[in-house]
C-alpha positions in Angstrom: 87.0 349.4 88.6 89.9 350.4 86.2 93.5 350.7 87.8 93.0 354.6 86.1 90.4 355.1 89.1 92.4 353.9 91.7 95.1 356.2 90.9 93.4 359.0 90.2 91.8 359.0 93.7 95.0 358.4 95.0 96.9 360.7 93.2 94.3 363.2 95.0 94.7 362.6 98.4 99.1 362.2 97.4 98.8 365.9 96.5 100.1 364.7 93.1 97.4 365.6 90.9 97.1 368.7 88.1 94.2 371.5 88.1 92.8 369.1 85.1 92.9 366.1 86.7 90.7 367.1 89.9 88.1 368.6 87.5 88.1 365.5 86.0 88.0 363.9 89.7 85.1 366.3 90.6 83.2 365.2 87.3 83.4 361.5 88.1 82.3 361.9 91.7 79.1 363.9 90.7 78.0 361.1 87.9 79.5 358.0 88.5 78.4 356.3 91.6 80.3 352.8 91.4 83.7 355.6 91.6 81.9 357.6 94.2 81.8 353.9 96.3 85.2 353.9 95.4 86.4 357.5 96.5 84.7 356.7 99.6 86.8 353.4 100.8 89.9 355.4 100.0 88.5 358.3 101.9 87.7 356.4 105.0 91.0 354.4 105.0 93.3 357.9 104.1 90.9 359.4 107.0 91.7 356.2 109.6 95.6 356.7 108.9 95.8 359.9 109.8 93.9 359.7 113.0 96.1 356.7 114.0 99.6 357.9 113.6 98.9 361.7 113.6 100.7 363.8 115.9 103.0 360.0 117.5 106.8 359.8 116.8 108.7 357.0 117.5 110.3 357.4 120.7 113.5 355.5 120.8 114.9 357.9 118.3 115.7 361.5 118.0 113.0 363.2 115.9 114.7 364.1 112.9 115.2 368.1 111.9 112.5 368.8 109.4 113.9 370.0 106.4 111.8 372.6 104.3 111.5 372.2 100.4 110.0 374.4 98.0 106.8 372.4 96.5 104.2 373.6 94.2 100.8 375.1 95.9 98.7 373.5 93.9 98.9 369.4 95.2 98.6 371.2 98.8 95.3 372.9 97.5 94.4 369.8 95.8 94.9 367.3 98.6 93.4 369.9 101.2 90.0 369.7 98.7 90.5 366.0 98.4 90.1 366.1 102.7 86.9 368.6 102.4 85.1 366.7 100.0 85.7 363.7 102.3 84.8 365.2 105.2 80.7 366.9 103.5 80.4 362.9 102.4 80.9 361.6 106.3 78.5 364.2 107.4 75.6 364.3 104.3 75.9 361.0 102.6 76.0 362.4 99.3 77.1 366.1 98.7 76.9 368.3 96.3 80.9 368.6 95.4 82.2 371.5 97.0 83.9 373.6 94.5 87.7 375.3 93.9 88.0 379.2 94.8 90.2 379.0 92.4 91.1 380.9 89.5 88.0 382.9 87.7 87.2 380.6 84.2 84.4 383.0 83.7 82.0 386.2 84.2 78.5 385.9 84.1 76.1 388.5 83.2 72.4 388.0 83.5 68.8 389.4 82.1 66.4 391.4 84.2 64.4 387.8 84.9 66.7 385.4 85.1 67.1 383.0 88.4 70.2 381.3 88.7 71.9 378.8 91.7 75.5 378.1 91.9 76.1 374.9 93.1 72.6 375.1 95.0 72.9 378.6 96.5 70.4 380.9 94.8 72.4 384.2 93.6 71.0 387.6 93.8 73.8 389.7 92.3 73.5 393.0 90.3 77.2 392.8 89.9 77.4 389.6 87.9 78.8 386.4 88.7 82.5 384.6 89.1 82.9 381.6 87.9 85.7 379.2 89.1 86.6 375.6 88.2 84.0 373.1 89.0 81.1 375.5 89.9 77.7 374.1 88.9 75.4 377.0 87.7 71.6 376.0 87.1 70.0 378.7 85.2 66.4 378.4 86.2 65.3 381.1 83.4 66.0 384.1 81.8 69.4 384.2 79.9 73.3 384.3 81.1 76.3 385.9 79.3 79.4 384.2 80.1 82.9 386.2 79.2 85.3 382.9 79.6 89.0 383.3 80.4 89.8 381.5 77.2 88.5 384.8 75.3 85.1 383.1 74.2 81.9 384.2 74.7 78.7 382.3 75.2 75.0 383.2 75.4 72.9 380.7 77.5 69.1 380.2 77.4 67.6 379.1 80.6 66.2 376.8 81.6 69.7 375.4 81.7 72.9 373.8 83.9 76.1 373.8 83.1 80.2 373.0 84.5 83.0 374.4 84.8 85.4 371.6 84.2 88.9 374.2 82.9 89.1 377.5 81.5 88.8 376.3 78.1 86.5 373.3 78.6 82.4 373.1 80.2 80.0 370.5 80.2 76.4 371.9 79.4 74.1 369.2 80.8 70.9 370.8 79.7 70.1 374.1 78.0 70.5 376.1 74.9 73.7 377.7 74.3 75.2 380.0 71.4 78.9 380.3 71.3 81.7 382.9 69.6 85.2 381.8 69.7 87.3 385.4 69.9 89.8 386.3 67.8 93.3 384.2 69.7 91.0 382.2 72.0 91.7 378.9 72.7 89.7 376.2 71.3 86.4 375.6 73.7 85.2 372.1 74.3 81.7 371.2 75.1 80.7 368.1 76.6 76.9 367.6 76.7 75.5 364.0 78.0 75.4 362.4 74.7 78.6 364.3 72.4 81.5 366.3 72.9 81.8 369.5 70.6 85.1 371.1 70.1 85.6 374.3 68.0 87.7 375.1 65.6 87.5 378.9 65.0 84.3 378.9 64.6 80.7 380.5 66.0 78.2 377.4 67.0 75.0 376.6 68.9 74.2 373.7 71.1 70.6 372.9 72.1 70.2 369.9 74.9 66.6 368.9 76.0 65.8 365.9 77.8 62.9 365.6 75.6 64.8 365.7 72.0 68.0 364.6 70.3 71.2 367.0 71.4 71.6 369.7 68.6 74.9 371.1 67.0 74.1 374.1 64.5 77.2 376.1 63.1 77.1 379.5 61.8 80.6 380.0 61.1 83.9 378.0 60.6 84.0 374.3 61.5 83.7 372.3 64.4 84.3 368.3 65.2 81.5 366.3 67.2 82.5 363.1 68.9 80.1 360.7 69.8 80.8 357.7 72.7 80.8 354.8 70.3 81.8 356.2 67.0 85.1 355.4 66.7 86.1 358.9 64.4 85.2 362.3 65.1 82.9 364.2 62.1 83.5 368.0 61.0 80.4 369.7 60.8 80.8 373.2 58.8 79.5 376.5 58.8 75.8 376.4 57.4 74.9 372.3 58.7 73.7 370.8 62.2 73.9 367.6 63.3 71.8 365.9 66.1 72.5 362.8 68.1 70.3 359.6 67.4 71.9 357.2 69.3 75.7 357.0 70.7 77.2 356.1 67.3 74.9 357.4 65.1 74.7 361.5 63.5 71.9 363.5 61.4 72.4 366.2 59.1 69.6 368.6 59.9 69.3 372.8 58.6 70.2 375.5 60.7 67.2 377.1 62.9 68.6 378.5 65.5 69.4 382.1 66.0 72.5 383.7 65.5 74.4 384.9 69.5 73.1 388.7 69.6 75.6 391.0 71.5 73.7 392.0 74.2 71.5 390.0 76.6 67.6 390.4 76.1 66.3 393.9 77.0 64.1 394.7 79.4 62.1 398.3 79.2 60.1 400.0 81.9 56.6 400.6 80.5 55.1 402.0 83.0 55.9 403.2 87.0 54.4 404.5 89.4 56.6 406.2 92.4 53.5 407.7 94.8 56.7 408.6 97.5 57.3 411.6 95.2 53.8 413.6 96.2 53.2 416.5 98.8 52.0 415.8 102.1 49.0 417.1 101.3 48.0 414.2 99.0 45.8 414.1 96.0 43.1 411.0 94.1 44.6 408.8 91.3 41.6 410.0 89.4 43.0 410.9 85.6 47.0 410.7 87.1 48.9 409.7 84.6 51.5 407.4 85.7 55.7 409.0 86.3 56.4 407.1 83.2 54.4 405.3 80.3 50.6 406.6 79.2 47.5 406.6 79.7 45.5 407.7 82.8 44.2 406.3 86.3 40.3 405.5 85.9 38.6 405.5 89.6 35.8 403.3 90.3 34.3 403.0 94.4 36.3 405.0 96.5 39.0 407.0 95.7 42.5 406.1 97.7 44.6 408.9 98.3 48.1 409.7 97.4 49.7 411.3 100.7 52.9 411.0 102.7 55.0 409.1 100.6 52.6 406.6 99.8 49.2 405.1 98.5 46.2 404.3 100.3 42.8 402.9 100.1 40.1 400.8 100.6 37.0 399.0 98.8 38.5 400.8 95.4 39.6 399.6 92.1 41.9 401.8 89.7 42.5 400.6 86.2 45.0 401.8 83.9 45.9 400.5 80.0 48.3 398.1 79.5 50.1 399.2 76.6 49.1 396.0 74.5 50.9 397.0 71.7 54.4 396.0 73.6 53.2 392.6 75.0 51.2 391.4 71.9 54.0 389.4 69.8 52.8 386.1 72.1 57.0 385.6 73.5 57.7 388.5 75.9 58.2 388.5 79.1 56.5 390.4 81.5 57.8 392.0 85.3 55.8 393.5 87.6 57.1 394.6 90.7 55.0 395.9 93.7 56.2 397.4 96.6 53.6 397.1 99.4 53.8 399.3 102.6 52.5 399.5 105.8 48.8 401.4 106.0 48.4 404.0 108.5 44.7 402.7 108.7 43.6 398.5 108.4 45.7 396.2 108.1 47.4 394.5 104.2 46.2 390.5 105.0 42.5 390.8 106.3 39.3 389.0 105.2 39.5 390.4 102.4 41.7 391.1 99.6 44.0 393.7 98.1 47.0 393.6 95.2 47.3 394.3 91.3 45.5 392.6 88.5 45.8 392.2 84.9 42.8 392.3 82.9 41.8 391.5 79.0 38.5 392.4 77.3 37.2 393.6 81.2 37.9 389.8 82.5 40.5 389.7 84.9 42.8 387.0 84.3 45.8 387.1 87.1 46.1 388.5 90.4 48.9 388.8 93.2 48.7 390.5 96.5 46.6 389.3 99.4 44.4 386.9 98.3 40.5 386.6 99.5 40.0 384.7 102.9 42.3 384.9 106.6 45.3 383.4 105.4 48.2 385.6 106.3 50.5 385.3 103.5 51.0 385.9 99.7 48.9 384.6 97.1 48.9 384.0 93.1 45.5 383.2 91.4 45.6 382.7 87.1 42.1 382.5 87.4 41.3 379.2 85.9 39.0 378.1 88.2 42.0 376.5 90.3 42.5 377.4 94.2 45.1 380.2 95.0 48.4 379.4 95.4 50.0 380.7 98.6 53.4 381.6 99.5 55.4 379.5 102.4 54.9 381.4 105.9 57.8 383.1 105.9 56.5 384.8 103.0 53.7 387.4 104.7 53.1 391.4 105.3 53.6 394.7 103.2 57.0 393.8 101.1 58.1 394.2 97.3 57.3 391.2 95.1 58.0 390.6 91.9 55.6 388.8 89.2 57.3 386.8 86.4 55.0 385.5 83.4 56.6 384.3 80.4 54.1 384.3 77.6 55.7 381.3 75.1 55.5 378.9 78.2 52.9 380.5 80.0 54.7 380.3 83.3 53.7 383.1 86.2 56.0 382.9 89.4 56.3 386.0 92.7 59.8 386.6 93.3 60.4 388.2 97.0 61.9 391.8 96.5 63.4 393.0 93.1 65.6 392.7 90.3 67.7 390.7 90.5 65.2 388.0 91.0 65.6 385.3 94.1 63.6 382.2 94.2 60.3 381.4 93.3 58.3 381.2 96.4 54.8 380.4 94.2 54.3 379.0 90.5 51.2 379.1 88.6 50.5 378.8 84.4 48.2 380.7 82.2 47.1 379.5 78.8 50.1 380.3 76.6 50.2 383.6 74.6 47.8 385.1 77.1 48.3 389.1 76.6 46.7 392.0 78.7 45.0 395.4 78.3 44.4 397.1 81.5 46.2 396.2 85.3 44.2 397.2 88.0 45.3 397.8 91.4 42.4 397.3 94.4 41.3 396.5 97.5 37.8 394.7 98.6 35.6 396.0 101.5 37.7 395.3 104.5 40.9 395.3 102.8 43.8 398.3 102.8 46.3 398.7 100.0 49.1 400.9 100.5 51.6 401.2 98.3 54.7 403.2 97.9 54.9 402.4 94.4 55.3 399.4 91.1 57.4 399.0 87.7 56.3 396.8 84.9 58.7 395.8 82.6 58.8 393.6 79.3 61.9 391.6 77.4 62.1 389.0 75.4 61.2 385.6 75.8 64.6 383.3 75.6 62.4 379.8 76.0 64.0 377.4 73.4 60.5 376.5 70.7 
């Protein structure tokens, strides 16, 4: 190892180390295993000292009056995160980093369907998100809005992960990402795996796949792109993109991407249903137009009943359009949320089955609900002749559940409860583009399903093509 590494870690665990500097620290330790080894032995050794003389004073002298100084907070802070980060490594082997509450580098706003961890905790929070100096956000889909201290903004396309290394500086490990340097905003640095991108008043994308060359694209004013082995940076101006071929070498390639919009993609309600809002002395679904969107409920078996806050039935199946006119562009994003209740009569998981469908051309093509057969839990079937997918246990009874499908990638997931979403807790694919024209809600012979009511909602796709 260098003699940089050594003092680096011990500059940490001296208290003698900047805000900068422990980012840095915290980067190493999360990608470099050889300094990780290292950080450990120094760890153990700091951890051995203290035990053996902590707390002893040497008793043939008078112990000395302390004398108080003034000292800067922040090598306190840093050497008490230096001790916590040794202490997760003794009990889990290898950690994720645990993170600064620091100062705020960032606020993060997300679409109706994104999913999003920070630093492995999934975040369900309608308020938005803080983000402080070394927190590790993995944007599992949708899109994020990040309001930096440094006055820039940035729009990010999920899939995607990113760091916070400073208030003007993130790495974005994978992801696409458009970013708008403000008016007196201090110049932004990206680091992605294979370049660093600095701006120099500018607005600039950054696209970074595993599966393709990192991407630079500029829009507006200039920006320089340094490479590990090329010994110069280049300037790439507004109107060019450049792509990585290898560690020395750059591309010239046009400009494709999008320009940042100002808003995060929109999601609109196209149709609801709220059956809480009736009389108690009910009423059929037959030709009720939904509480908001068009068309009308089309009855086929028995007619469920709307009564006492909620809807019931059995052995029934009521259709209602789709408005296809909304979802037919092949890259929207579709939400359907379904909150299940308890039925005065039956029971939600029996024998049979019972949950909403989407249909096209009077073939249905994906369900959710209850699925056919005795297991008690949630189920997803795309209908391609492949098995249901069922939910873990935990996941069973009359609850609200949100379906995700994303029509570029053709991914369908159920999200337990609303918006915002929480984690996936079952995954399926349709063929990609697959649109609807009817949803039908149903129950077989057997089967109950009583609702209180469901929202569908459609944005835009924000997959990277």
């Amino acid at each position: 190892m260098k003699r940089e590494d050594h003092e680096m870690i011990q500059s940490a665990f001296d208290g003698h180390i900047s805000k900068q500097q422990f980012a840095a620290l915290q980067q190493r330790l999360r990608s470099d295993a050889e300094f990780l080894a290292l950080y450990r032995e120094y760890a153990l050794m700091h951890h051995s000292l203290r035990e053996e003389f902590e707390g002893r004073a040497v008793i043939t002298k008078k112990t000395p009056k302390l004398i108080v100084k003034k000292t800067p907070k922040w090598p306190i802070i840093a050497l008490a995160a230096a001790v916590a980060i040794f202490a997760v490594i003794l009990m889990n082997g290898n950690p994720e980093i645990v993170t600064l509450s620091g100062p705020v580098y960032a606020m993060g706003k997300f679409s109706d369907d994104a999913q999003w961890t920070t630093d492995g905790k999934t975040v369900t929070s309608l308020s938005g998100l803080e983000i402080h100096q070394g927190a590790r956000v993995h944007l599992h889909h949708g899109q994020a809005q990040l309001s930096m201290a440094s006055a820039a903004v940035a729009m990010i396309d999920g899939p995607a992960e990113f760091i916070y290394l400073s208030d003007h500086e993130m790495e974005l490990r994978s992801g696409s990402a458009c970013f708008r340097m403000s008016e007196g905003a201090k110049p932004l640095t990206v680091r992605t795996p294979t370049m660093v991108v600095t701006d120099l008043g500018t607005e600039f994308g950054v696209i970074c796949m595993p599966s393709r060359p990192t991407e630079i694209q500029v829009f507006e004013g200039k920006v320089q792109v340094s490479l590990p082995d090329l010994a110069s940076a280049s300037i790439v101006n507004a109107g060019h993109g450049v792509r990585a071929i290898d560690a020395k070498s750059l591309e010239a390639i046009p400009v494709t991407m999008t320009r940042m919009k100002s808003q995060l993609a929109n999601f609109t309600t196209i149709t609801a249903e709220d059956f809480s809002k009736t009389t108690s002395a009910g009423g059929s679904m037959e030709q009720r137009s939904p509480v908001r969107g068009s068309g009308a409920w089309r009855v086929e078996n028995d007619s469920p009943l709307i009564k006492d806050n909620h809807l019931e039935g059995d052995n029934f199946q009521a259709f209602l359009p789709f408005p296809e006119m909304q979802f037919n562009s092949g890259d929207r994003v579709l939400l359907a949320t379904m909150e299940v209740s308890n039925p005065q009569l039956g029971s939600f998981h029996s024998a049979g089955w019972a949950g909403m469908s989407f249909y096209h051309k009077k073939q249905e093509l994906l369900f959710f609900g209850d699925g056919y057969g005795d297991d008690p839990r949630w189920a997803l079937d795309v209908k391609q002749q492949l098995p249901l997918v069922f939910s873990p246990k935990n996941i069973t009874g009359p609850r609200t559940v949100t379906l995700r499908y994303d029509q570029r990638s053709g991914e369908v997931s159920l999200h337990d409860g609303g918006i915002p979403l929480s984690a996936a807790f079952c995954k399926a694919t349709l063929p990609v583009g697959t649109t609807f024209d009817e949803i039908r809600l149903s129950a077989s012979e057997g089967g109950t399903l009583s609702l209180k009511g469901f929202t569908l909602r459609i944005g835009e796709s924000t997959n990277v093509p």
